[in-house]
N, C-alpha and C positions, 0 to 999 in steps of 0.2 A: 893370401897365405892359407894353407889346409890345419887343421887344429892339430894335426903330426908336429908340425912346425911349433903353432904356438907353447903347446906343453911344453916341447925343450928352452922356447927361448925363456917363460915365466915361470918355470917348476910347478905348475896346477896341475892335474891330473883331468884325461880328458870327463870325465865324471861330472868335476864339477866345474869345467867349463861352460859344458852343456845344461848344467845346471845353475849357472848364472844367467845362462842364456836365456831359460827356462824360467827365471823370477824376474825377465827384463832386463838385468843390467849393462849386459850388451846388445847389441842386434846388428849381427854380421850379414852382409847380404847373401846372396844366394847365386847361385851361376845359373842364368838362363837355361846352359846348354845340357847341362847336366846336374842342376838342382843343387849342387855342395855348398855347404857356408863356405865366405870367402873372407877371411878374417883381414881388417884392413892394420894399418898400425897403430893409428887412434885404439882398436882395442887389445893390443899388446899392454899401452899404456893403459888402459881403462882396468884390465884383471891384473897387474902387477902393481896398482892402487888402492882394488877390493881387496889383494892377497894379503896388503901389508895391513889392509884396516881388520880383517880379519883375524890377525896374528894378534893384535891390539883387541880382540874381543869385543869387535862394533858388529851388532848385530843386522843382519840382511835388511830388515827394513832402514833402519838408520842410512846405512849406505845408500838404498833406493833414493831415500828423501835427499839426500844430499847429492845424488845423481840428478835429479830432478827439480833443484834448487828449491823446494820445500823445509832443508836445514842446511846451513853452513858447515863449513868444517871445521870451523873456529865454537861455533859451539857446540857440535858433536864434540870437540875434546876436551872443553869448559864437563859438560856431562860428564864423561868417564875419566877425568879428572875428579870429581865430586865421587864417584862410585869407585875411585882405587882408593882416594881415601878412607871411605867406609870397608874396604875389604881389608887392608892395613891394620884400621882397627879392630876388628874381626879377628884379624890372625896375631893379633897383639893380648887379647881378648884369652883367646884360647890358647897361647901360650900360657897368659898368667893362671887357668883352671891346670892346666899338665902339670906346671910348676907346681899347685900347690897338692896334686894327685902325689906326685911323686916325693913330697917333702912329708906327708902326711906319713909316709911308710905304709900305705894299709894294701893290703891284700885284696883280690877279688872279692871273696868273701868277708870281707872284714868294713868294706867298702860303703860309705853313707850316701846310696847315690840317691837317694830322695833330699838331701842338704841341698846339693849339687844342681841336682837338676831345678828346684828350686831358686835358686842362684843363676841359673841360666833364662830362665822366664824371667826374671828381673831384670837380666842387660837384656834378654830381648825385647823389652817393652821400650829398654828405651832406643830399640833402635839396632842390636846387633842383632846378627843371624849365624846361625849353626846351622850344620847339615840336617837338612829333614831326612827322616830314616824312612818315612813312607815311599819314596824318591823309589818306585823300583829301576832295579836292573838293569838294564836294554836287551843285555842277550839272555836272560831269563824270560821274560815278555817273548821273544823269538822263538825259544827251544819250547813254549808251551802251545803258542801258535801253532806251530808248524808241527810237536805232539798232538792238539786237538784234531788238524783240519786231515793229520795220518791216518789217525785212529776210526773218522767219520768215513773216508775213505776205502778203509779196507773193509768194512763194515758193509757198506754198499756193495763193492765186488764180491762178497764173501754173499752175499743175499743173492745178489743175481746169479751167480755161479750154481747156487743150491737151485735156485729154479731152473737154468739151464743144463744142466748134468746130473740132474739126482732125479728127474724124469717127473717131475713135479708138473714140470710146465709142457711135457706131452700132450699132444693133442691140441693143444691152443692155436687158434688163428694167427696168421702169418703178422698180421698188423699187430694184435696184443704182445708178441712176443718182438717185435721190432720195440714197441714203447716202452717193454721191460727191460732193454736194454741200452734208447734214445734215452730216456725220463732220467735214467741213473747218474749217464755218462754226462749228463746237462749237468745236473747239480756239481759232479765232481769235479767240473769243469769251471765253474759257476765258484767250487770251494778255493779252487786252485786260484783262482785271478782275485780273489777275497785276501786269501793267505798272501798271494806278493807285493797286494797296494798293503796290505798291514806292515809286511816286513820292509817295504821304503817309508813309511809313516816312520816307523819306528827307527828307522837311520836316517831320517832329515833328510833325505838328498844330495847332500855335503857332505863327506868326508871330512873328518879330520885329522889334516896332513899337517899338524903345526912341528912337530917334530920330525918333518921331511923339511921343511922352509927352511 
């Protein structure tokens, strides 16, 4: 089967097909004649077992290990059975701070959030978690990337352009004025392949298609 095929039959997107392919979880073979994966149906069912473990918030390695009989799957969900618990009471947790936000009557400004937050380091200690606010963005991280590696960019063309059009670089040897224009083109080249492994770092790889499934 061609991975056209697969995507329709499991709803994955070819993305992160290739990208399970890509951490190992499957290994489809290849066509002698013409090199294409050949998807067999073992891994129909193989990514419509990551898909659903995936929806359930099992992390790629955990699946690895339990593809590779290093964890069960009895207690991969003993685990995140233990960790929905704790999110439960987490979200149990932070209801009863809203509740008492909003029973307080107080105003932004009126607001005792040093009490509060104080109170919060207390059940974190023992144990729960709140959103860390340091946690940036992703497309923030993105839009400043891809603002930096512009800006270095045009910076370089805007430099070589003055040397070659503003008669600056008149008279130079054929080779100097080749490397003023090789040297630049490398880097910018060099920024370019920087900025697109940053911006797949920064998307995982994986899609998150849980509200397509």
């Amino acid at each position: 089967m061609k991975i056209n095929e697969i995507e329709q039959m499991v709803g994955i997107t070819k993305k992160n097909i290739r990208f399970y392919e890509e951490q190992g979880l499957i290994k489809p073979a290849r066509n002698s004649a013409n090199g294409y994966r050949e998807y067999a149906e073992e891994d129909v069912y193989t990514l419509a077992r990551i898909k659903l473990l995936r929806r359930l918030n099992v992390p790629i390695e955990e699946i690895r290990q339990i593809i590779t009989g290093r964890l069960t799957l009895s207690d991969c969900m003993e685990r995140h059975l233990v960790m929905t618990a704790r999110e439960e009471e987490n979200i149990r947790l932070v209801s009863d701070i809203c509740g008492k936000i909003r029973g307080s009557g107080e105003s932004f400004s009126t607001l005792d959030a040093s009490a509060l937050l104080g109170e919060l380091e207390e059940l974190e200690k023992g144990g729960a978690r709140f959103v860390n606010v340091k946690k940036s963005d992703v497309k923030v991280k993105k839009r400043g990337a891809v603002a930096s590696a512009a800006v270095i960019i045009a910076l370089i063309v805007l430099w070589v352009a003055a040397i070659l059009f503003t008669g600056s670089g008149a008279g130079l040897p054929p080779f100097i004025t080749a490397l003023i224009v090789v040297l630049p083109a490398a880097v910018i080249i060099g920024l370019v392949i920087a900025l697109l492994q940053r911006i797949k770092e920064l998307n995982g790889g994986e899609e998150d298609e849980a509200s397509d499934y």
